[in-house]
Legacy VTK file of the C-alpha trace (Angstrom):
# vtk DataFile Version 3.0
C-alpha trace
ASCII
DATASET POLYDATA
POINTS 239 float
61.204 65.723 135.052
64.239 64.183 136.281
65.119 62.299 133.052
64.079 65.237 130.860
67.332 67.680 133.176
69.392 64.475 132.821
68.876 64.400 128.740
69.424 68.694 128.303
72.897 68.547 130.449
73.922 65.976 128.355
72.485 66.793 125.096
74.662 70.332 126.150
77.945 68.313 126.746
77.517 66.648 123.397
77.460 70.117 121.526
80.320 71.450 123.261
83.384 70.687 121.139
87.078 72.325 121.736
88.732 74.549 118.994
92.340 75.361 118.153
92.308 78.291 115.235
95.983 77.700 113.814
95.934 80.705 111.273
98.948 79.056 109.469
98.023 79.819 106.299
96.869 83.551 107.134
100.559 84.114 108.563
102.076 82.952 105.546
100.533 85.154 103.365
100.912 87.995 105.715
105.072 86.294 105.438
104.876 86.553 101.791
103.331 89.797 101.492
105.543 91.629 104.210
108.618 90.184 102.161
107.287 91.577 98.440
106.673 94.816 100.777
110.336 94.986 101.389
111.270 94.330 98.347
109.279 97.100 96.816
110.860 99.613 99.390
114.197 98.433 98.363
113.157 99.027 94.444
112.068 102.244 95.623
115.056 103.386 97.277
117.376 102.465 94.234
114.600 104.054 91.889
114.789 107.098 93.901
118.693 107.227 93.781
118.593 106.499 90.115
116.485 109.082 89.149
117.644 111.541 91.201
120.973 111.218 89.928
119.504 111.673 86.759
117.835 114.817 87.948
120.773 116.623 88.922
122.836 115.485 85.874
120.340 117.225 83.831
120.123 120.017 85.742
123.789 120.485 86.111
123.683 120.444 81.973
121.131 123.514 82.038
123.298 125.006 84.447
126.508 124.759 82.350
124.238 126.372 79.600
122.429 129.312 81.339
124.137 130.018 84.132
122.169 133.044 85.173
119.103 130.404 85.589
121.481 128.541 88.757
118.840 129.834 91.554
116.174 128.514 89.073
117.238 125.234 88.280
118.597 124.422 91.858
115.249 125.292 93.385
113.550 123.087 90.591
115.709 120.601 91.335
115.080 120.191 94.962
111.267 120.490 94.408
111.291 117.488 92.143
113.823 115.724 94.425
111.138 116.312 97.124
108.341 114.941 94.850
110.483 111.846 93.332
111.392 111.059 96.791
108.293 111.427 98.521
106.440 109.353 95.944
107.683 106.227 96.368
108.030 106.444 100.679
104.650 107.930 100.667
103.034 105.095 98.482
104.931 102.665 100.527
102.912 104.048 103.951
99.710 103.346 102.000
101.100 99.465 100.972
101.574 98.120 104.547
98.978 99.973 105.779
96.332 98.509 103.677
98.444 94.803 104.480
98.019 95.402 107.874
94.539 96.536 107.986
93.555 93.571 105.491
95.550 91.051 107.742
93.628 91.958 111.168
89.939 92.514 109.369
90.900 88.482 108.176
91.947 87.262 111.680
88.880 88.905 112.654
86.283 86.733 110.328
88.277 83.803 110.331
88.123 84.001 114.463
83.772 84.748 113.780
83.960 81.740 112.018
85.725 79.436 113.460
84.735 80.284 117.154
81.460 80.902 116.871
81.618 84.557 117.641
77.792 85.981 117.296
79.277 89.107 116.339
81.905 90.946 113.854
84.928 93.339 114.641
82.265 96.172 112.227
80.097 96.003 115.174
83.025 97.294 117.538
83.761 100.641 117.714
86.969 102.230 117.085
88.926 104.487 115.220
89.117 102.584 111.448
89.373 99.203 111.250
92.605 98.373 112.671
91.133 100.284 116.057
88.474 98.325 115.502
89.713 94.675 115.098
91.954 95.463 117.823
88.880 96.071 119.890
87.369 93.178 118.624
90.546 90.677 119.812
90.780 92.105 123.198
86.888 91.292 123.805
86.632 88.326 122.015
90.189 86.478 123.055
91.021 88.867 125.892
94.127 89.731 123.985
96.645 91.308 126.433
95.632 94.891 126.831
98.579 95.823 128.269
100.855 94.624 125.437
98.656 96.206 122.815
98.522 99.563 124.922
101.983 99.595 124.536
101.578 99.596 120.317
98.474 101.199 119.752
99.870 104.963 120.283
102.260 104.313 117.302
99.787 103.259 115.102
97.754 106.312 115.771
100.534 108.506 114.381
101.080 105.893 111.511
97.642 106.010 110.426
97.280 110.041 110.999
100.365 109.869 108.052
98.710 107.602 106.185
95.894 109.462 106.267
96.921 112.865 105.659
99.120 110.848 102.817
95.419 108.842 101.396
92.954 111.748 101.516
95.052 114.957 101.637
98.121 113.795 99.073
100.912 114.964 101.630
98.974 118.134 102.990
98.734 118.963 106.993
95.003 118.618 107.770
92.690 119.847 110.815
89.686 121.425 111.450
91.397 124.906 112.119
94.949 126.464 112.074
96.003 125.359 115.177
95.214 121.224 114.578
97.243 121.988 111.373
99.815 122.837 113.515
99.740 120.253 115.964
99.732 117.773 113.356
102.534 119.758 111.815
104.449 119.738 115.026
103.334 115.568 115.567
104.416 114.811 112.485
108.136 116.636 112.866
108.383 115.222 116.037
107.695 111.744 115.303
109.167 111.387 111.611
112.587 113.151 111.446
113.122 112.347 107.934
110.111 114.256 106.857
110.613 118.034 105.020
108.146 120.579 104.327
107.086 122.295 101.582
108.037 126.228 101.633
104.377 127.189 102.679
104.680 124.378 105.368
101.347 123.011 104.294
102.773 119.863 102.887
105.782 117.215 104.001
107.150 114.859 101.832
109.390 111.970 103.490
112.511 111.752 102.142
114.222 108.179 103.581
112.765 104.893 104.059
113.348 104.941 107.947
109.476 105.628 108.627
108.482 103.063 105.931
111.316 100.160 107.931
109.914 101.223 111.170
106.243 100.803 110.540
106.787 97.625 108.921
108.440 96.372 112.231
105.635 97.277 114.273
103.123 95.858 111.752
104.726 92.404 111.888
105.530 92.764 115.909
101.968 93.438 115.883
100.424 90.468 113.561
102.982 88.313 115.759
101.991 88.926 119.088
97.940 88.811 118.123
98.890 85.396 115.928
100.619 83.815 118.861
97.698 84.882 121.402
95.022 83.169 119.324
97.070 80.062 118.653
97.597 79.567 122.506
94.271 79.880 123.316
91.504 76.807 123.275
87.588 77.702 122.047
84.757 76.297 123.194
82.725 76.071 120.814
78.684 75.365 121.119
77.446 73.874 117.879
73.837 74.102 117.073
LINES 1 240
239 0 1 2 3 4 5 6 7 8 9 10 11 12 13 14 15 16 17 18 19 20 21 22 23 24 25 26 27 28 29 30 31 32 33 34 35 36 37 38 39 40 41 42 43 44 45 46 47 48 49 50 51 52 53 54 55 56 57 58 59 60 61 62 63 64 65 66 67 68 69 70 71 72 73 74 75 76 77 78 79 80 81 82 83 84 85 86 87 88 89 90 91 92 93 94 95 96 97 98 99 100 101 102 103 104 105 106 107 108 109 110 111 112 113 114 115 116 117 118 119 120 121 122 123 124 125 126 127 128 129 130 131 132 133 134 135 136 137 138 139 140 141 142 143 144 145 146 147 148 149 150 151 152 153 154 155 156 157 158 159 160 161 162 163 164 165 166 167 168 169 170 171 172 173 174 175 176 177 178 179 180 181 182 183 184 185 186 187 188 189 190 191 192 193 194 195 196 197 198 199 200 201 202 203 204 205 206 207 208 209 210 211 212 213 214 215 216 217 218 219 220 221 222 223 224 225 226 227 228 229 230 231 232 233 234 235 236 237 238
């Protein structure tokens, strides 16, 4: 009976191997991406400047010919200004958003994977994915909650705009009048650069400064949860 204990803790030991999960590759496609994601948002801007120029040229030709249309053509003019603009910053939300998402759902597997994990971030609950492979790193690496507490409320606003930008094409959503205006009020509050349409039922963002700032947080974000898992050595049981 002896021997037999003897042979199991051993037999254990030998199964037992150490794990570093580098993610080097990961993070340099996450590099790569967040740089073509820049890029795009300075195309945007320039596209946006271009053809708004354009925009008021032509309407300032209309103008010259009917002048008792001026009220007309200025209000069409800042309505497509709105929808030019709002466009390309709103489509840009969507971009890193889905990067971001895709980035953490990868860390996730490849951490399954790698460390053995007998369960996925789906299994977690949370508030879409991101929520969710957030979750999923603070059980399964005891990433700093503290740190990520610190994030997480941003991304809750980002992903409400995202959202509302996704499913509801710009429009305020909520179960009743008054979460339409809370959102309303959120949004104002936390995106200064946003302007609404004359009903107030939709915004449209009119500079990059949301687009810039959630892109920072995104790659402060894959950064700190990169660095955490790198740090850290897995013991891994193999069967």
């Amino acid at each position: 009976m002896f021997h037999l204990d003897v042979l199991f803790v051993f037999t254990k030991k030998e199964n037992v191997k150490e794990v570093l999960i580098e993610l080097n590759m990961l993070k340099e496609r996450f590099d790569y991406e967040v740089k073509y994601l820049k890029d795009y948002l300075n195309f945007s801007i320039e596209s946006v400047e271009e053809r708004t120029n354009r925009l008021a040229d032509r309407i300032y030709e209309d103008t010259l010919e009917n002048p008792d249309l001026e009220g007309m053509l200025q209000d069409m003019y800042e309505l497509e200004h709105k929808a030019i603009s709002s466009y390309l910053y709103h489509s840009s939300i969507v971009l890193v958003y889905t990067v971001f998402e895709s980035t953490l759902s990868q860390i996730c597997t490849e951490l399954k994977y790698s460390a053995k994990i007998p369960f996925s971030f789906d299994d977690v609950s949370g508030g879409g994915n991101i929520m969710k492979s957030f979750n999923y790193l603070k059980m399964s690496t005891s990433l700093p909650k503290m740190e990520i507490e610190r994030i997480t409320p941003k991304f809750g606003k980002f992903q409400q705009l995202r959202n509302s930008i996704a499913h509801k094409n710009g429009r305020f959503s909520g179960k009743d009048e008054n979460a339409i205006e809370r959102q309303r009020n959120l949004f104002m509050q936390e995106f200064p650069s946003i302007e609404l349409s004359p009903d107030q039922k939709q915004f449209y963002i009119m500079d990059s400064k949301p687009v810039v700032d959630f892109i920072e947080l995104v790659e402060r974000a894959i950064h700190l949860v990169v660095s955490h898992i790198k740090a850290q050595t897995f013991v891994v049981v193999e069967t």
